[in-house]
C-alpha positions in Angstrom: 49.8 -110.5 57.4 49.4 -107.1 58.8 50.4 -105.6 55.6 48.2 -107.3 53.4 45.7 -106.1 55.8 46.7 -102.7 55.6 46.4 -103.0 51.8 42.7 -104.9 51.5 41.5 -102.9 54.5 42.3 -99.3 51.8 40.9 -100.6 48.6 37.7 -102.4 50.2 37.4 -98.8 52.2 37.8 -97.0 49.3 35.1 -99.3 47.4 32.5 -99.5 49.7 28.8 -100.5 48.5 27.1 -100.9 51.7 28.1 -100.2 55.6 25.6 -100.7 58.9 26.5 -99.4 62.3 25.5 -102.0 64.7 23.8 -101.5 68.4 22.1 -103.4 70.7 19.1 -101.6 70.2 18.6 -101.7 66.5 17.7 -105.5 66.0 15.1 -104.9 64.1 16.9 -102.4 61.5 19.6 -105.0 61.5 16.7 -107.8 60.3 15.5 -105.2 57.9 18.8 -104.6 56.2 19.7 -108.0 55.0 17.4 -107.3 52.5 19.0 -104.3 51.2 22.6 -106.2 51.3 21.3 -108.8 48.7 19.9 -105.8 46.9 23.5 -104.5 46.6 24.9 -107.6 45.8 23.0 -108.1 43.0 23.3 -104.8 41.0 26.7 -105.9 41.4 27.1 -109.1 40.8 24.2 -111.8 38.7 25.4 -115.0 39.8 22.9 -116.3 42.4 25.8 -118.4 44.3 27.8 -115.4 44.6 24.7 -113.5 45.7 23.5 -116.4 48.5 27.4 -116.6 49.5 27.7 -112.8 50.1 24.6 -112.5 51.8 25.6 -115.7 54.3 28.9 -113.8 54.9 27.1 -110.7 55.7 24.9 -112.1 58.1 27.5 -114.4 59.7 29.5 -111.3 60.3 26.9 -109.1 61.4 25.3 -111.7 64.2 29.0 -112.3 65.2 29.5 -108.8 65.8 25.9 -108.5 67.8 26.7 -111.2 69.7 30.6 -110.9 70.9 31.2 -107.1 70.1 31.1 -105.2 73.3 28.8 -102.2 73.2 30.3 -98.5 73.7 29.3 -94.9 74.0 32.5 -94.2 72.5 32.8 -96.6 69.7 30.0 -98.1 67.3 30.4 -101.8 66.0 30.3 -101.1 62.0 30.0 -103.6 59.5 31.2 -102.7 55.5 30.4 -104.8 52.3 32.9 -103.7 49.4 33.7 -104.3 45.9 36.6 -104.3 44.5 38.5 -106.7 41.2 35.9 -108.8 41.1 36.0 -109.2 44.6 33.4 -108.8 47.6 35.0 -107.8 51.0 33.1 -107.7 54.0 34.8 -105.8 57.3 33.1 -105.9 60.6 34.8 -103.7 63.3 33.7 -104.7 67.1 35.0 -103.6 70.6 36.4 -106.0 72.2 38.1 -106.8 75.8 42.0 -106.7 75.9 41.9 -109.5 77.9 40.1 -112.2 74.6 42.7 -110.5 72.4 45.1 -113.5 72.5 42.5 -115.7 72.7 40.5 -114.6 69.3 44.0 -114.4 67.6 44.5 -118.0 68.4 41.6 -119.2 67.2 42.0 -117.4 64.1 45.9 -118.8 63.6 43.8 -122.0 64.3 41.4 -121.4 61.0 43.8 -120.1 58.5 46.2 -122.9 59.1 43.6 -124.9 57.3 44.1 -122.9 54.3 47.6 -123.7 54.1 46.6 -127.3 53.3 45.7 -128.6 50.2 42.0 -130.5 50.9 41.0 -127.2 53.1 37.5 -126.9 52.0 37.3 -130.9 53.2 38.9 -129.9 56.5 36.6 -127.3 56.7 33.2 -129.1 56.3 34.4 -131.9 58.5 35.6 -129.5 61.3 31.9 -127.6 60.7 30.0 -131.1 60.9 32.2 -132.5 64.1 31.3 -129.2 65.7 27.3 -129.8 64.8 27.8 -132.9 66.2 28.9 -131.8 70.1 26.3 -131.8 72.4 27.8 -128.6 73.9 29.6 -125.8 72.7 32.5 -125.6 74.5 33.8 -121.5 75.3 37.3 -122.9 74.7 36.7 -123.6 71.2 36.0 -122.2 67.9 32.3 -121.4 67.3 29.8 -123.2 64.5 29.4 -119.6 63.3 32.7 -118.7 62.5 33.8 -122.0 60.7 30.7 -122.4 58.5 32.0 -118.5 57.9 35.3 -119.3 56.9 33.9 -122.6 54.5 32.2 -119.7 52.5 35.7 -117.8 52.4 37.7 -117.6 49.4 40.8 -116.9 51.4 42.2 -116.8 54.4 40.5 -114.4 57.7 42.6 -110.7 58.5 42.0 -109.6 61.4 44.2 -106.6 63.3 44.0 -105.4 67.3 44.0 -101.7 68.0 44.3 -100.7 70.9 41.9 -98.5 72.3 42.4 -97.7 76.0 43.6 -100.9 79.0 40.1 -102.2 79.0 39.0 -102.6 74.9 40.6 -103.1 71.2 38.8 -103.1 67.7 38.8 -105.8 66.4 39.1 -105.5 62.5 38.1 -108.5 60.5 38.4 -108.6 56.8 36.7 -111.1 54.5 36.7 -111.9 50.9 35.0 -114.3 48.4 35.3 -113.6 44.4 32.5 -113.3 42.2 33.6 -115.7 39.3 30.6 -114.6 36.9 28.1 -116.7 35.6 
């Protein structure tokens, strides 16, 4: 997986149609620049699912990042909308502790082996509408957010750790949807 990251993570770079630093104290120019993602989207792209899917995706990403990326001095959370092959790929890049690192890769492992199965758009609503259904969100477990993310997904979530100093990592999450035309 790492090099297939390596390899989406330099075309979608290299194809970028959109990108957002994201701070604590910029909610309001985060709020204000949904608009302007959809507005990209659609000179690229003129099929309205594609354009409600890619929007969803960016705004899944970006509150995910707002609301688990740890804020920095050194290091700005950064999310990137790209185009590429007929292709949208969204990249968020958060801080995060070293000490979650094991745990967010296991709940990844967790989602993508759902793509490995044949019904795993089925797997995926039911595990989104069973997690709806929970009276409380347990911190043990895979969020609403990021599985009603990954039912909008294409293909499978890659992610990569860097190591940063013994407290953080960037986290690097890659996502991708194609636009099948009209």
């Amino acid at each position: 997986m790492r090099e297939k990251f390596k390899t989406t993570f330099e075309f979608a770079k290299n194809n970028t149609l959109y990108s957002l630093f994201i701070s604590e104290n910029n909610d309001n120019k985060v709020y204000s620049e949904f608009q302007d993602i959809e507005e990209v989207v659609k000179k690229v792209s003129k099929n309205r699912n594609i354009i409600r899917k890619a929007y969803s995706i960016s705004v899944e990403l970006i509150e995910n990042v707002k609301k688990y990326g740890v804020l920095a001095d050194s290091f700005k959370n950064k999310f990137l909308l790209g185009y590429y092959d007929s292709s949208f790929y969204f990249l968020s890049f958060n801080l995060v502790h070293n000490k979650d690192v094991d745990f967010i890769t296991g709940k990844f492992e967790q989602i993508n082996s759902l793509f490995a199965m044949e019904n795993s758009k089925e797997l995926l609503r039911e595990a989104y509408k069973n997690k709806l259904k929970e009276v409380s969100l347990s911190e043990n477990d895979v969020k609403v957010g990021v599985i009603n993310l990954v039912r909008k997904l294409d293909s499978k979530l890659l992610y990569n750790f860097e190591k940063v100093n013994d407290d953080y990592s960037v986290l690097s999450l890659i996502c991708s949807t194609e636009d099948k035309g009209l």
